[in-house]
N, C-alpha and C positions, 0 to 999 in steps of 0.2 A: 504494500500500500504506500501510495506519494507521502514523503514524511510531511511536507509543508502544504499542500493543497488539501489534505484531509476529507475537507468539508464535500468540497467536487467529487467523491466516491457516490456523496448522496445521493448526487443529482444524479449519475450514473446509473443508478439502482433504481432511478425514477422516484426520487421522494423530493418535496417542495423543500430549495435551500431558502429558509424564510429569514433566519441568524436574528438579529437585533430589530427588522425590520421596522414591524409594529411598538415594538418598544423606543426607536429611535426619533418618529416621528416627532415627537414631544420637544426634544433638545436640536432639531434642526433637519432631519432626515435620516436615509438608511445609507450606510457605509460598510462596503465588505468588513471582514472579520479575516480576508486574507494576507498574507504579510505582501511588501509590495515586489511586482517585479522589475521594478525599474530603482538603479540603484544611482543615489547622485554623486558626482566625480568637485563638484567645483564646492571650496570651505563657504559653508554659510546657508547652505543648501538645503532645505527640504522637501518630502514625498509624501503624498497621502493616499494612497489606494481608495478609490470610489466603488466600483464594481468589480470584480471578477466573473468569468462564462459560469454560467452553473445559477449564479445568483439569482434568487424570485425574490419580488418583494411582494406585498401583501395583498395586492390587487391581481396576481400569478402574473407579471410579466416577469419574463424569465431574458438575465441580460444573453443572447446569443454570440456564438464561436467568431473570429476574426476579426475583432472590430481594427477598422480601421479611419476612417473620413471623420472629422469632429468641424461642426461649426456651431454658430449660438448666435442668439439674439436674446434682449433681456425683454421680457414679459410685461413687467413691473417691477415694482421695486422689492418684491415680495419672494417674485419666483422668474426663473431663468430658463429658457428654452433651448435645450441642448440636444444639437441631431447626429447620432454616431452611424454612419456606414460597417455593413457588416460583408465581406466579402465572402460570402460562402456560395455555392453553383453545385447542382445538382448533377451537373455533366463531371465524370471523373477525369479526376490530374491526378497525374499522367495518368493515360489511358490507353491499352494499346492493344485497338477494334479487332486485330487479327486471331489473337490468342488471350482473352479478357478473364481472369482470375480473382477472388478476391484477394492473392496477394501481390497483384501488382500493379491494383489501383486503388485509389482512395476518391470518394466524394462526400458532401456535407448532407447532413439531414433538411436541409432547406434551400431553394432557391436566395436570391438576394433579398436583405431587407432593408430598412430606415429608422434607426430604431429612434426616438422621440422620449427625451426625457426631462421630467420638471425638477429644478433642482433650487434650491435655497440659497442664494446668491452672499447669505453670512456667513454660511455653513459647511458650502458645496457638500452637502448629503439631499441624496436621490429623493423626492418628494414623490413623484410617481411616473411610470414608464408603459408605452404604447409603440405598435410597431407601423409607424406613421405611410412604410410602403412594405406588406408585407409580400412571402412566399409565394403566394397566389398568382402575383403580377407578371411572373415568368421573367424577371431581370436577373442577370448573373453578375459574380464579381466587383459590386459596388467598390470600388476603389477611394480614393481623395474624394471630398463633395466643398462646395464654397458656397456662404452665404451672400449672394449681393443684396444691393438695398440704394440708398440716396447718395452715399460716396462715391458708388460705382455709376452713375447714371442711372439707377433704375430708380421708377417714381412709385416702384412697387417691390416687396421684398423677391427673389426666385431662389432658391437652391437650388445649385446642381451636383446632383449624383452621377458616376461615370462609369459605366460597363468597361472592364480591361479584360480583355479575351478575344478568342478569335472562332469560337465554336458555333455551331448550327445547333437551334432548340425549335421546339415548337413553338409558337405561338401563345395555344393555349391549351390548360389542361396539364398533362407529364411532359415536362421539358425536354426529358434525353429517355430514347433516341432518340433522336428526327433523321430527315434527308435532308441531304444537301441538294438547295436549286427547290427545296418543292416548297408549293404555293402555300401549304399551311406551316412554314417557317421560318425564321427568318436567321441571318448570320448575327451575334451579338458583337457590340462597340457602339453602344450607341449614347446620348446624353441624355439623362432622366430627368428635366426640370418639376420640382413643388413649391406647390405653393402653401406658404403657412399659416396662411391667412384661412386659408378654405382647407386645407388640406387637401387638396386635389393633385396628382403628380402624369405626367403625358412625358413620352418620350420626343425630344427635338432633333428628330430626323436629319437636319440640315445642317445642325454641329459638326457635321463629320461621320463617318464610319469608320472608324478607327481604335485603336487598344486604346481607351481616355486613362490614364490614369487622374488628371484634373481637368478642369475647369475655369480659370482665372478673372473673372470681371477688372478690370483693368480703370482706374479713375482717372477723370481730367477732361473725358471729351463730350462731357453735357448727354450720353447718350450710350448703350449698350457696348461694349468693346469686352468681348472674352476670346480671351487667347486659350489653347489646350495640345496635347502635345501625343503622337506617336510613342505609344510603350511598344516598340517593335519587340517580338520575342524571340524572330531571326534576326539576325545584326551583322550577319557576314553574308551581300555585301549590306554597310549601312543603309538602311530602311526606314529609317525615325523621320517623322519630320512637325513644322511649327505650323499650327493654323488660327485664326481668328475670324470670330463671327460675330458680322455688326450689323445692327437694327436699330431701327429709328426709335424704339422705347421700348418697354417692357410687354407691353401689351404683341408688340412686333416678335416680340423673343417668344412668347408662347402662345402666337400662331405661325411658328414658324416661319417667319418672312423676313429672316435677316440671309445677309450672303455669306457664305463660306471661303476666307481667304487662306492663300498658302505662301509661306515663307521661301524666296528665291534670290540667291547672292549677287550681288552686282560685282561683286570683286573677279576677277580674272582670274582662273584656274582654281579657285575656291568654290568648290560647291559642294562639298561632303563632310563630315567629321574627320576621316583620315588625313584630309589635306590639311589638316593642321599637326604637324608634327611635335610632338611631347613636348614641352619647355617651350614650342615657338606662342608666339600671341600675336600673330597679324589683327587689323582693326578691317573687320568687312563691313562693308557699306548694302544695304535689298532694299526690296520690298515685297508685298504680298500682290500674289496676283488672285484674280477672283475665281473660283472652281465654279465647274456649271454644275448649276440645281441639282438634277439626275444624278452627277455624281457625288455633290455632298450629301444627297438625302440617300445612297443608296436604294434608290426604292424609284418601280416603276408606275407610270400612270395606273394601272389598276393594284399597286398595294403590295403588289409582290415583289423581293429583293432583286436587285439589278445585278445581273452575272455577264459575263463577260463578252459571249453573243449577243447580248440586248444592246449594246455600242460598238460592237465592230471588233473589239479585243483581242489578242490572241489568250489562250486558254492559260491559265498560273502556270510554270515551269513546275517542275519535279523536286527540284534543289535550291537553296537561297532562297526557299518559301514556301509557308506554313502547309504540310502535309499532314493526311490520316491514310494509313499504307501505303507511303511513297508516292501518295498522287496529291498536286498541288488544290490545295481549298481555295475552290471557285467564290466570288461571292463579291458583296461591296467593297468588301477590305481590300481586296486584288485590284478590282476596277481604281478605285482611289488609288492605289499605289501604282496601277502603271499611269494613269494620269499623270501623277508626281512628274515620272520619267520623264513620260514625251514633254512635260513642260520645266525639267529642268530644276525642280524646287530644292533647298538643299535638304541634304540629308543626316541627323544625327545618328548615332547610334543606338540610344532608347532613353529617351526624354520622358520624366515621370512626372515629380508636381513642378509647380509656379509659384513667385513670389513676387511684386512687385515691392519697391521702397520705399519705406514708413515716411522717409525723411521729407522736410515740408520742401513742396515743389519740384520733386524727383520721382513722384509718382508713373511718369510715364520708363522711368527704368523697369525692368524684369529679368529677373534671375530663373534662371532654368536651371533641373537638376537631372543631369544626365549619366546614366548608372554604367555606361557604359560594357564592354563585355566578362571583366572580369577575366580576362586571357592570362596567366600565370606563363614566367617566364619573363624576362629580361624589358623593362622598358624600349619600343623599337616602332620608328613608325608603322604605321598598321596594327600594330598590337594593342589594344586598349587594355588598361592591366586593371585603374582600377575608378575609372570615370573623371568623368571633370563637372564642375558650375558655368555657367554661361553669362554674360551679363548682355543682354539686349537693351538698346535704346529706344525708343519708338520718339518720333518726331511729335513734338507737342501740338502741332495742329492737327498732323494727318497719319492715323493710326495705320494706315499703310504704307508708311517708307520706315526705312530702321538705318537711324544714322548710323548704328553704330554696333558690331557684334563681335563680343571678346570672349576670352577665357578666365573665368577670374579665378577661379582653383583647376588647378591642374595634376590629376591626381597621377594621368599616365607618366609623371617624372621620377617613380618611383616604383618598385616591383609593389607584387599583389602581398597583403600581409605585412609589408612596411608601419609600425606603427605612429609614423607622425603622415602617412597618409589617410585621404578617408577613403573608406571601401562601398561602393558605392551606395554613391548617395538616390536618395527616394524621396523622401516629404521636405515639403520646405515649410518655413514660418518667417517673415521679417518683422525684426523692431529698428527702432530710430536710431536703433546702436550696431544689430549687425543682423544674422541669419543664425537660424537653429535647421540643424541637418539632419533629418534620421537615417542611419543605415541598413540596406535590406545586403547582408554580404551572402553570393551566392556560393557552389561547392568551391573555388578556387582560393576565398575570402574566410571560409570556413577551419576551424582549428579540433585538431588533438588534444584533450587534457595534457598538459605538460609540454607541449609544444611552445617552440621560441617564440615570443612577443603574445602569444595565446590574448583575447581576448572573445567576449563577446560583443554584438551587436550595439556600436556607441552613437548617443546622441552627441554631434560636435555643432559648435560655435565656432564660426565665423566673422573676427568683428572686424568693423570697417576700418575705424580708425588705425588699424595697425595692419591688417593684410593678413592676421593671424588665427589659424586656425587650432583648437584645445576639442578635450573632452569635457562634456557638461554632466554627461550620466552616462551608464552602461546598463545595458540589460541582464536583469538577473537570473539565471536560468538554473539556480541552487536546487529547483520543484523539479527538477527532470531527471530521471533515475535514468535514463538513454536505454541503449537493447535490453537490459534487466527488467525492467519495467514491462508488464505484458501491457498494458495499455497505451503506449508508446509507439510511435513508428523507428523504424529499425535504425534509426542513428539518431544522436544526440550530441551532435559537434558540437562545441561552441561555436556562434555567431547562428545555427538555425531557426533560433526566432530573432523578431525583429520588432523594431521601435516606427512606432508609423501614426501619422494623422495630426502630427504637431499643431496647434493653434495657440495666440498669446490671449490669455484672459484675465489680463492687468487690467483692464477696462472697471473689470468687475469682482477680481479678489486682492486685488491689490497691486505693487509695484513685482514686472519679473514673474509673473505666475501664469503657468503652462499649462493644458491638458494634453497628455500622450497616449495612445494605445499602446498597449505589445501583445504581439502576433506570437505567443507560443505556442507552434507548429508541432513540436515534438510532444506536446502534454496532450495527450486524449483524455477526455474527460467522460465519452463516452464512444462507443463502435457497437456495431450489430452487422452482419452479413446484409452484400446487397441485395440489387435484384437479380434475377436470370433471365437477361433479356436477349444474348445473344450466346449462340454455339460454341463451345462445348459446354454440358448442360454444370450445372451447381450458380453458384453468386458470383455472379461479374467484377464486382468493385468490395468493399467495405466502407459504410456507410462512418466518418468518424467525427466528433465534435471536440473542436482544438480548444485547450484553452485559451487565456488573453485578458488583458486587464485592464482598464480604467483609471489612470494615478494624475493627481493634480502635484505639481512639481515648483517649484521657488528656484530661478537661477538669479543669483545676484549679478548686476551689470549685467544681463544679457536684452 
């Protein structure tokens, strides 16, 4: 049994983790009883663990596996509106269609959800919880989500949540299996705007078709500017790339009537991530050119997904892109990415969240966090070892030109597992002082107990004023007994979970104060055999619900 998760056994068993719940309401709200997974690095420091997976409180909403995406709006002065992305998908990762086992796939017990929490803005203890977009909705992989509102241009609040994946689901009803190409399916990347006001949530087609990992409403231009970014999962060759989609107000944004632009280098012989070689920092100059409709919406006049005969297309290659037995996935994602091509757009290598700059009047800056491949082996051009930060300008009148496109951390200067590099970066957050970086480190970035510079998964700061990049927390992954543990998946490296969904809510608990997710992947809290949907007969996947935790965080100076 997990010495420090204890309580999670319950939930396991199927019994309501109810802890303090109803007894805490009195003194502020309900607060796990779990110790935290997030551990702080910088003197001064404090953690408070909110939720933990497993957790019910008294009304049975039960916190769910992966949270990741965190935004808020304050209610009143009373109570705080707090919305956590849960990235779980019914389709199994990895999966692998030819020979399907349940030991050698995993999926979640639920499609994607929204989870909706009221929280006590003296207290931050959980007042009450609702799953504002549930299972039912057939969305996978909720990734990063952002609250815009009156900063951003909008004269009305939107959330957006963002499909990162590249799979075929049904529509409606049992999401996996589906077919690819058929009419009651469709390929997932899509953006999920809600509304908070009504609660009502509609997928925006025209955002793009693409792995979203965010979102970014972008302030300054009187009117809708969201930028979001290619989480490509092939990256060899670079495949990633920047788009924004702008509308004349909010009401435009959800009826889909904004256009979809794409990021393209005006500099000479720069047009990919490779073309910057490690330690160089050439200054590119672009802009965004406009994508037609059809292709940002993925989707044909009668509703069905656009594949690659419905424009002329040649068919997805074999190689250098996304396969299910060797043969390339047909679908929007393809169509957009060869568009890309024929038009030149540049190419990252897998760009995940967005941040623009806190600082007054620097708002039209944007930082990009590009996780790059994680390649092990010698810093070398072509080799991404272990990602970079991006620093974009956008022109303060016209949010389609970019004065200006640099490197501001550069991590491929140094091998993978370096510990004064970061390993690639995932969420972003800015304040007036600098950026907070979560790290998602994949198997290259990943350590042996006792292995040299061994770490897990760190939250790093970046501050401006000095160029200097620290550790602010590290993930703590003491709860994970690794292959010994029968509820566990079969390794327990350090760095396999990860720290994700950073947002600053100094606004509202004070000076310096964070809320973090962590994704620990390795901790099942619960599994049950799959389905048997496909040949040879017994359970396809195993069904398993990852731990992960909730912790509100104090970094001083950041």
């Amino acid at each position: 049994m997990r010495k420090a998760l204890w309580l999670l056994t319950a939930a396991a068993a199927g019994l309501a983790v109810i802890a303090s719940a109803t007894a805490g309401r009195k003194d502020g709200g309900f607060k796990t009883a779990q110790p935290s997974m997030l551990a702080p690095a910088v003197p001064g420091s404090t953690v408070t663990p909110l939720l933990t997976v497993g957790d019910t409180l008294a009304n049975g909403y039960r916190f769910e596996s992966i949270p990741d995406g965190i935004a808020f709006r304050a209610k009143n002065k009373n109570k705080l509106d707090l919305y956590v992305n849960h990235e779980t998908s019914l389709v199994p990762f990895p999966y692998t269609p030819s020979a399907p086992t349940e030991a050698n796939s995993q999926n979640d017990f639920d499609n994607s959800q929204l989870s909706h929490l009221e929280v006590n803005p003296e207290t931050a203890g959980i007042l009450s919880g609702e799953l504002a977009i549930a299972s039912a909705a057939n969305y996978q992989r909720f990734c990063s989500n952002y609250l815009a509102d009156e900063v951003n241009g909008f004269d009305k609040p939107l959330l957006f949540t963002n499909e990162e994946g590249i799979d075929w689901v049904n529509r409606e009803g049992k999401a996996f299996p589906a077919t690819i190409g058929a009419d009651e399916a469709r390929q997932i990347g899509v953006v999920v705007a809600f509304d908070p006001k009504n609660g009502k949530s509609r997928p925006i087609w025209g955002m793009g078709r693409h792995n979203h990992e965010n979102s970014l409403a972008v302030p300054g231009y009187g009117h809708p500017v969201v930028l979001s970014g290619d989480d490509a999962f092939v990256n060899v060759p670079a495949q990633s790339q920047v788009y924004s989609y702008i509308a004349e107000d909010s009401k435009a944004v959800w009826r889909d009537e904004g256009d979809l632009w794409a990021f393209v280098s005006d500099t000479p012989g720069i047009n990919d991530y490779d073309d910057v070689a490690p330690g160089s920092n050439p200054q590119l100059r672009g802009h965004f050119v406009k994508v037609p409709k059809n292709i940002a919406t993925g989707r044909n006049a009668d509703g069905t997904d656009l594949m690659a005969a419905d424009v002329g297309y040649p068919a997805p290659p074999n190689t250098g892109w996304q396969t299910v037995n060797g043969v390339g996935i047909d679908g929007p994602q393809w169509v957009l990415e060869h568009w890309s091509d024929l038009n030149d757009v540049f190419q990252f290598t897998r760009i995940e969240d967005m941040a623009y700059d806190k600082r007054p009047g620097m708002e039209n800056v944007v930082y990009l966090a590009d996780s790059g491949r994680g390649t092990a082996g010698a810093p070398q051009p072509g080799r991404s070892t272990n990602g970079r930060l991006w620093k974009m300008v956008l022109d303060r009148s016209d949010p389609t030109k970019v004065t200006s496109l640099t490197v501001l951390v550069d991590g491929d200067t140094k091998p993978v597992k370096d510990p004064g590099a970061i390993h690639q970066p995932d969420n972003l957050e800015s304040t007036v002082n600098g950026l907070l970086v979560t790290e998602d480190p994949g198997s290259s970035q990943q350590f042996n107990p006792g292995e040299p510079n061994a770490t897990t998964a760190r939250l790093m700061h970046y501050r401006f004023s000095t160029g200097a990049i620290s550790v602010a927390a590290r993930v703590d992954q003491s709860a994970d007994e690794g292959p010994t543990d029968v509820d566990a998946a079969p390794a327990g490296r350090l760095g396999a979970w990860e720290s994700t969904g950073v947002v600053d809510v100094s606004s509202i608990f004070g000076a310096d104060m964070f809320l973090v997710n962590v994704q620990a992947h390795t901790l099942w809290v619960e599994k049950s055999p799959g389905n048997d949907d496909v040949a040879p007969a017994g359970p396809d996947y195993t069904f398993k619900r990852e731990g992960g935790q909730l912790v509100l965080i104090r970094i001083p100076g950041a």
